[in-house]
N, CA, C and O atoms as a CHARMM CRD file, in Angstrom:
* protein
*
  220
    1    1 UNK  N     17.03500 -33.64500   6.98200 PROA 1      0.00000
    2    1 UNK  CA    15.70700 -33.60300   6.42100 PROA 1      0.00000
    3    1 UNK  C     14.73100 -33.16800   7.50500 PROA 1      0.00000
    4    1 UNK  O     14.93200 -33.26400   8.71600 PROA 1      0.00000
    5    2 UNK  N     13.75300 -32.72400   6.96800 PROA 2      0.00000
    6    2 UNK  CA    12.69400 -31.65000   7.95100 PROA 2      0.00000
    7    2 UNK  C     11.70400 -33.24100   8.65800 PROA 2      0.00000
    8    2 UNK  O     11.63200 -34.35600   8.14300 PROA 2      0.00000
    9    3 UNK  N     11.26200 -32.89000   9.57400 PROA 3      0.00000
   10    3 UNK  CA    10.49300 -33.97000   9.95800 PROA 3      0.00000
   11    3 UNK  C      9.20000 -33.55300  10.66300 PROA 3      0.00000
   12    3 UNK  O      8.65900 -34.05100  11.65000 PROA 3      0.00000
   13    4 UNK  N      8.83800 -32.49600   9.89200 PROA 4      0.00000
   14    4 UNK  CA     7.40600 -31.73900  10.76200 PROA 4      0.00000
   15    4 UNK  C      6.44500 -32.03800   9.64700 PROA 4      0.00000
   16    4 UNK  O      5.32200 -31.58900   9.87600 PROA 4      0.00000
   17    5 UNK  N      6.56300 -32.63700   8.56500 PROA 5      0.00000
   18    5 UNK  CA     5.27800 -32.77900   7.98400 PROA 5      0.00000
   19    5 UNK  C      4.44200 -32.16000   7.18700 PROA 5      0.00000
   20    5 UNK  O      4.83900 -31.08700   6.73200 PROA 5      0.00000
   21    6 UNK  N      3.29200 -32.56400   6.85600 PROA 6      0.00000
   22    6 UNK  CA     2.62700 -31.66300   5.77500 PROA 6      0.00000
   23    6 UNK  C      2.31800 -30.60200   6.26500 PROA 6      0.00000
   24    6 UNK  O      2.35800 -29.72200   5.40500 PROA 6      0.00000
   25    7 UNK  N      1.94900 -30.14300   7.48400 PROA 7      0.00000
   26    7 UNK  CA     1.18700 -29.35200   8.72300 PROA 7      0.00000
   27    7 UNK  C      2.12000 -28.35400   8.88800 PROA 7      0.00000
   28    7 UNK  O      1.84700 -27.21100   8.52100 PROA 7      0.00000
   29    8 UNK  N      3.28200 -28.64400   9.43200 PROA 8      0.00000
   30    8 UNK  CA     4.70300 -27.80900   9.65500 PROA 8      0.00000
   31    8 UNK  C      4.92100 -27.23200   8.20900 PROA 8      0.00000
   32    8 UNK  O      4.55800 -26.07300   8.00800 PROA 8      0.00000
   33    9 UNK  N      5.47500 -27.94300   7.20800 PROA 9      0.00000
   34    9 UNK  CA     5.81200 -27.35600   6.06800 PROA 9      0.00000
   35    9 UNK  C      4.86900 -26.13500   5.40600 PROA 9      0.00000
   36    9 UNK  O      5.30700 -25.05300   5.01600 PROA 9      0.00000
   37   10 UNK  N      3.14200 -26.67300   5.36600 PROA 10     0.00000
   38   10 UNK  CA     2.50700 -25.58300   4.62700 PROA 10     0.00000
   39   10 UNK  C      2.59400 -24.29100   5.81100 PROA 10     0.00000
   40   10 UNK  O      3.09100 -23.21700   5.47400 PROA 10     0.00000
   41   11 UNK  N      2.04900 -24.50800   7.25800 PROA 11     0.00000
   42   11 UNK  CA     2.38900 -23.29000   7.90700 PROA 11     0.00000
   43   11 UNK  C      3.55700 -22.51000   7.87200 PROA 11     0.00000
   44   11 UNK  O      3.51400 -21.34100   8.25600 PROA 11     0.00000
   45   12 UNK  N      4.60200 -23.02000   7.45400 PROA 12     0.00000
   46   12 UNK  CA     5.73700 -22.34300   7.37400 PROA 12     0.00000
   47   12 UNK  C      5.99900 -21.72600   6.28700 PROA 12     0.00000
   48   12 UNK  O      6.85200 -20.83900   6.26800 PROA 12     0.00000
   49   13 UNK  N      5.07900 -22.21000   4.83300 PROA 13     0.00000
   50   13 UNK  CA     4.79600 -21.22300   3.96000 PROA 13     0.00000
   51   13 UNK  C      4.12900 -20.18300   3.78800 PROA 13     0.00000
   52   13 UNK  O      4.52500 -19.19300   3.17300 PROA 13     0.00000
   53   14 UNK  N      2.91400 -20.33400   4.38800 PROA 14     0.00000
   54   14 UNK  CA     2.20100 -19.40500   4.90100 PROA 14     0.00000
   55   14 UNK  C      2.55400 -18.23200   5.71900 PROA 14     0.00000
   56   14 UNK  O      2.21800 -17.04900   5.69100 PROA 14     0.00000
   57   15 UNK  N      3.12200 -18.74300   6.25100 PROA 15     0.00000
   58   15 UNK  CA     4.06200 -17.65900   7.94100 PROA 15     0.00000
   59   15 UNK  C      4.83900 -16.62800   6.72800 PROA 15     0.00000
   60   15 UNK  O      4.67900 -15.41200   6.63200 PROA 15     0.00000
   61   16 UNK  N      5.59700 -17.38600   5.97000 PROA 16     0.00000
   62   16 UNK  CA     6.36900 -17.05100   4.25500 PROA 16     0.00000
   63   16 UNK  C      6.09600 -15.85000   3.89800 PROA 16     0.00000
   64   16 UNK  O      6.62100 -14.75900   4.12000 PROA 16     0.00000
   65   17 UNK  N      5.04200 -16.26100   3.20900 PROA 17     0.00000
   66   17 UNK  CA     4.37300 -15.53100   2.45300 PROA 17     0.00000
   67   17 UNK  C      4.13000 -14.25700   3.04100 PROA 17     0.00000
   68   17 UNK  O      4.69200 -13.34400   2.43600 PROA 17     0.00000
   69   18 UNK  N      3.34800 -13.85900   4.20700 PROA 18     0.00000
   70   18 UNK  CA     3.00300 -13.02700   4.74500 PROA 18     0.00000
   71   18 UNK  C      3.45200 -11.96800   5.57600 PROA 18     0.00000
   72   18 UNK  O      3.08600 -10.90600   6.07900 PROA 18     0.00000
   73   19 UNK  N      4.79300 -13.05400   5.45400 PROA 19     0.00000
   74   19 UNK  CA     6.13600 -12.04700   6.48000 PROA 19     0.00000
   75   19 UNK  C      6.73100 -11.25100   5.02400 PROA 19     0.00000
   76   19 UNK  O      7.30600 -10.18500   5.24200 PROA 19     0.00000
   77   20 UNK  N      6.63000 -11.69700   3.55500 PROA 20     0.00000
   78   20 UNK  CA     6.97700 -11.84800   2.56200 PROA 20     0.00000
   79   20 UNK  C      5.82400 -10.31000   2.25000 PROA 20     0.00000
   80   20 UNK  O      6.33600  -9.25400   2.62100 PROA 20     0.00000
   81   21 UNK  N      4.69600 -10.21600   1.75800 PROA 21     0.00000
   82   21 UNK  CA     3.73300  -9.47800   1.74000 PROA 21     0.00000
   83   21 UNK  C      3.83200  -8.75600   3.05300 PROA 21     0.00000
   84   21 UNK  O      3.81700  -7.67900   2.45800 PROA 21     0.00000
   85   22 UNK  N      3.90100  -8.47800   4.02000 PROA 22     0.00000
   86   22 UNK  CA     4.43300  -7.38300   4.61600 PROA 22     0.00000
   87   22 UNK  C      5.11500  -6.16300   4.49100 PROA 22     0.00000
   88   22 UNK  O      4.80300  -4.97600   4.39100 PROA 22     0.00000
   89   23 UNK  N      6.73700  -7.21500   4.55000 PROA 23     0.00000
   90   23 UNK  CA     7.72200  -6.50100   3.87700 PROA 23     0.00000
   91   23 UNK  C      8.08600  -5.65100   2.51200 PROA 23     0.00000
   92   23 UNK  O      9.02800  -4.90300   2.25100 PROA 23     0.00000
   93   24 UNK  N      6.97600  -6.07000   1.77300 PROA 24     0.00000
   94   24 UNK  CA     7.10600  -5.77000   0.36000 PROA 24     0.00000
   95   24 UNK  C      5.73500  -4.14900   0.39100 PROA 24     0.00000
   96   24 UNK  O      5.77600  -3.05200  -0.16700 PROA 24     0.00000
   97   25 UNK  N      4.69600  -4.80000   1.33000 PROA 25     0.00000
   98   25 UNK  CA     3.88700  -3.51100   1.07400 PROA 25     0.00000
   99   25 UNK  C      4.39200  -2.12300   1.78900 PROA 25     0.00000
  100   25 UNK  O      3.96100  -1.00800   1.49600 PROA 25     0.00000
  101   26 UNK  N      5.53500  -2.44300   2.93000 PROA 26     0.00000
  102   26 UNK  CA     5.78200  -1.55800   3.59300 PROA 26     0.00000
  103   26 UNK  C      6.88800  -0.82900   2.62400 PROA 26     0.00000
  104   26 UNK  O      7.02900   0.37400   2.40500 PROA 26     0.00000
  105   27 UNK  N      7.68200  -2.03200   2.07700 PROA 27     0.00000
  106   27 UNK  CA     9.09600  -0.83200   0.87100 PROA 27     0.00000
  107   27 UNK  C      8.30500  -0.24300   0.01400 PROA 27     0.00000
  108   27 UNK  O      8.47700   0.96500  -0.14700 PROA 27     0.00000
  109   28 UNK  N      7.20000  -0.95300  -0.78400 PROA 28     0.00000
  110   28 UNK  CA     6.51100   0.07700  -1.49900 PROA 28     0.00000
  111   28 UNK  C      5.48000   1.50100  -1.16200 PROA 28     0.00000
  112   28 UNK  O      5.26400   2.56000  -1.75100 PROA 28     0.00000
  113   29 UNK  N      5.02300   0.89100   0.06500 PROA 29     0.00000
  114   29 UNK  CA     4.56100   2.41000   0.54000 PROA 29     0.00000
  115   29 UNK  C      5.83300   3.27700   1.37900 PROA 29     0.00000
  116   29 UNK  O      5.47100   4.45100   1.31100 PROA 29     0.00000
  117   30 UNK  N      6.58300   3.24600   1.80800 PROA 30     0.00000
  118   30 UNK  CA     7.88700   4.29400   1.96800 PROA 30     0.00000
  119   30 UNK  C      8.44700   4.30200   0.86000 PROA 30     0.00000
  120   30 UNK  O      8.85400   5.45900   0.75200 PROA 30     0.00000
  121   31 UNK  N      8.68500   3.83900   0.10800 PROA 31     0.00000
  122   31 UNK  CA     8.84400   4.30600  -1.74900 PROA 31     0.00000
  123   31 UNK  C      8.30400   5.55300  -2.15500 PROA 31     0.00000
  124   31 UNK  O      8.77900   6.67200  -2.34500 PROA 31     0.00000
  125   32 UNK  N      6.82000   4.88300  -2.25800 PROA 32     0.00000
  126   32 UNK  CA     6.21400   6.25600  -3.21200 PROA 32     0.00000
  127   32 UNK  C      5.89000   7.35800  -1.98900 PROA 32     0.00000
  128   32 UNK  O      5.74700   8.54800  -2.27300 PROA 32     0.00000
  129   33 UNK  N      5.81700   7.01900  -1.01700 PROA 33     0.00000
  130   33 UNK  CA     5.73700   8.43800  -0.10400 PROA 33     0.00000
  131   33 UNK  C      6.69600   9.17500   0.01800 PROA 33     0.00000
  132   33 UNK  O      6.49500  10.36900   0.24300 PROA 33     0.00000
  133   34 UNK  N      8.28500   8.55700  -0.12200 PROA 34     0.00000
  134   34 UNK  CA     9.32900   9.58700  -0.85700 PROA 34     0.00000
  135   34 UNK  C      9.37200   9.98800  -1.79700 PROA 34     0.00000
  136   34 UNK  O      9.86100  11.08900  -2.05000 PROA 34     0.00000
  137   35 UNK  N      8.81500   9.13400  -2.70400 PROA 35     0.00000
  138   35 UNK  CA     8.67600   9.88200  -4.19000 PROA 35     0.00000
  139   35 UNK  C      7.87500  11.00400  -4.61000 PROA 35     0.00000
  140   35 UNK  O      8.12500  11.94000  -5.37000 PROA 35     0.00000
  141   36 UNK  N      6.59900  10.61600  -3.77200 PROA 36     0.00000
  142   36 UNK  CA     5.31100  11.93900  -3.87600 PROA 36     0.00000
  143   36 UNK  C      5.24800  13.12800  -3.17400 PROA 36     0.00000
  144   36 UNK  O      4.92100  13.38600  -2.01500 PROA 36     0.00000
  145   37 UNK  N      5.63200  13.81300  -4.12200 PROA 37     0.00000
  146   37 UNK  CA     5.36100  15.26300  -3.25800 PROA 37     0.00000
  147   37 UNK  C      4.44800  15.33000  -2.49900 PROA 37     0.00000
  148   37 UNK  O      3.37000  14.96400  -2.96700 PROA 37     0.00000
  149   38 UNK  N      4.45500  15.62700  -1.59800 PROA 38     0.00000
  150   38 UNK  CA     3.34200  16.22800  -0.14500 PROA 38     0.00000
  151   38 UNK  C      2.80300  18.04000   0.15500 PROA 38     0.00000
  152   38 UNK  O      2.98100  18.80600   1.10200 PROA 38     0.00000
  153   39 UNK  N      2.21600  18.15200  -0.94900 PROA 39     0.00000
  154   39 UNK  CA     1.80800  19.72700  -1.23200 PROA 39     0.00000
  155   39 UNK  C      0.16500  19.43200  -0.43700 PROA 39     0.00000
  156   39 UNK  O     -0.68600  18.54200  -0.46300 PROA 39     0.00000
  157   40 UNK  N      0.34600  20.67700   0.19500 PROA 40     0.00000
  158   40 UNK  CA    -1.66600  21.03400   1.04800 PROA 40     0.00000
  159   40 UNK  C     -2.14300  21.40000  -0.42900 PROA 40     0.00000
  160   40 UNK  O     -1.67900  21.64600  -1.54200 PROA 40     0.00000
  161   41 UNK  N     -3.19400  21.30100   0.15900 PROA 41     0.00000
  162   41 UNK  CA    -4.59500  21.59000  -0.91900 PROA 41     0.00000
  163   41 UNK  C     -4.45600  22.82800  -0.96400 PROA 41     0.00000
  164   41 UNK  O     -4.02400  23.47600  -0.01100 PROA 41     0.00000
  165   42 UNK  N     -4.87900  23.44300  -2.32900 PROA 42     0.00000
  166   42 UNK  CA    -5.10200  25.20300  -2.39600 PROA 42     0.00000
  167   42 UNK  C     -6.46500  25.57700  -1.65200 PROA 42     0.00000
  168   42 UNK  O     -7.43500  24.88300  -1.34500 PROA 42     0.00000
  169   43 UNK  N     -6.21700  26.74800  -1.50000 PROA 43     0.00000
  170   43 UNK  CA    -7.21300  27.51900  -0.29800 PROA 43     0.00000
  171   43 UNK  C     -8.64600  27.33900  -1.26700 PROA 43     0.00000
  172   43 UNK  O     -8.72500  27.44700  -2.49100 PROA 43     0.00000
  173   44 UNK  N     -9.45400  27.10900  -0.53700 PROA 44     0.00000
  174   44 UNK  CA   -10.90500  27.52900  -1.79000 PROA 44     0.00000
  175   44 UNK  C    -10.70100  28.32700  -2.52600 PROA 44     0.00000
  176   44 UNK  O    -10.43100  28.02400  -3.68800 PROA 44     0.00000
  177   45 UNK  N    -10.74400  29.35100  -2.20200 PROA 45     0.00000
  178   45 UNK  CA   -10.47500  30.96200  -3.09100 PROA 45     0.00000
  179   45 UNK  C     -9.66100  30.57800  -4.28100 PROA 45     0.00000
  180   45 UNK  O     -9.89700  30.99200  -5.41500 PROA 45     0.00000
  181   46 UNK  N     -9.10400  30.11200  -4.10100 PROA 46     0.00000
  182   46 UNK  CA    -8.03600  29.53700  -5.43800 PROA 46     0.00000
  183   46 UNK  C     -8.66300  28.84000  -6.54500 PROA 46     0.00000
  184   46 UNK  O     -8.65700  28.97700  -7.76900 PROA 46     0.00000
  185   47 UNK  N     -9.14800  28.13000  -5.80500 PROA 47     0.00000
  186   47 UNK  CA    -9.91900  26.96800  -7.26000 PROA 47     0.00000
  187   47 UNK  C    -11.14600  27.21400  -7.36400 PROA 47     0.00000
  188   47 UNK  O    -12.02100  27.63800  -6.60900 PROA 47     0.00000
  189   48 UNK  N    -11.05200  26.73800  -8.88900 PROA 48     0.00000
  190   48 UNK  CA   -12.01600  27.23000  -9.50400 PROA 48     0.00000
  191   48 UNK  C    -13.54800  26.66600  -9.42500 PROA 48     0.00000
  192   48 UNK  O    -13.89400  25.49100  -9.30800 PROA 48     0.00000
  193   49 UNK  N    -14.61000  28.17300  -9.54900 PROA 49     0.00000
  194   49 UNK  CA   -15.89100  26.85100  -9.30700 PROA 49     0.00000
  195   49 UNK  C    -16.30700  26.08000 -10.24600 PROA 49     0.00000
  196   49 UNK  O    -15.84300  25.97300 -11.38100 PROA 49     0.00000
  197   50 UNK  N    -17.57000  25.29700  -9.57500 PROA 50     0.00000
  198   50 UNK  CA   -17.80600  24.53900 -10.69400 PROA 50     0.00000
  199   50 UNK  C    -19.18700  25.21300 -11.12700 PROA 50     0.00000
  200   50 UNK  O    -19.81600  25.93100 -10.35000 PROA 50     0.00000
  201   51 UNK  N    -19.46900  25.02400 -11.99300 PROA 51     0.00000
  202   51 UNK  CA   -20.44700  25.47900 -13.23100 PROA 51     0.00000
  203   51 UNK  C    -21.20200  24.66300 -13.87600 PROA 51     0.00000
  204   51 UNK  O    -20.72900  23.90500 -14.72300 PROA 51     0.00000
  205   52 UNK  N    -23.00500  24.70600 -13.45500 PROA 52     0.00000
  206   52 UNK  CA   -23.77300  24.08800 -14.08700 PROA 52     0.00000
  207   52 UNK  C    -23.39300  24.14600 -15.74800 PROA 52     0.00000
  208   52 UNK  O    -22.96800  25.14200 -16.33400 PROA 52     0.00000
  209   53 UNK  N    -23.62000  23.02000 -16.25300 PROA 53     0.00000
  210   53 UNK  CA   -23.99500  23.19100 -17.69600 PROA 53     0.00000
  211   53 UNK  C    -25.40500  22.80100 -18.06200 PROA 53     0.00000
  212   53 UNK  O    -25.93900  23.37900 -19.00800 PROA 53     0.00000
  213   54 UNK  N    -26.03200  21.89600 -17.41300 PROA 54     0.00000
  214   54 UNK  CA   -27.16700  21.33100 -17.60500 PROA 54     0.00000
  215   54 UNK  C    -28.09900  21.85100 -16.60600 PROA 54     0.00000
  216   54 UNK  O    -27.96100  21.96200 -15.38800 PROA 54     0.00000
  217   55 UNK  N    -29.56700  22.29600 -17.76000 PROA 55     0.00000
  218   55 UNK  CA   -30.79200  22.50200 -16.75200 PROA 55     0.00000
  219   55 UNK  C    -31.14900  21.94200 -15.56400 PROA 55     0.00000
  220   55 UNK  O    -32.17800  22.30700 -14.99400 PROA 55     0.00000
């Protein structure tokens, strides 16, 4: 049985959690950055302008 207490126990959830949320934001951002294509922006010339409609 653990004998560190209320003090020990919640920090060690905490420590948890965050080692926990780490790990998880880092697989999901190397996830979708393999998943997402990585194309440059088109040259200006390419796209199209934009156009008042309103006075």
């Amino acid at each position: 049985m653990d004998q560190d207490g209320d003090f020990g126990i919640g920090a060690r959830l905490v420590l948890t959690a965050f080692v926990s949320a780490v790990f998880s934001a880092t697989l999901v951002i190397a996830i979708g950055q393999s998943i997402l294509e990585r194309t440059p922006d088109a040259p200006a010339q390419d796209q199209p302008a934009l156009i008042r409609t309103t006075g």
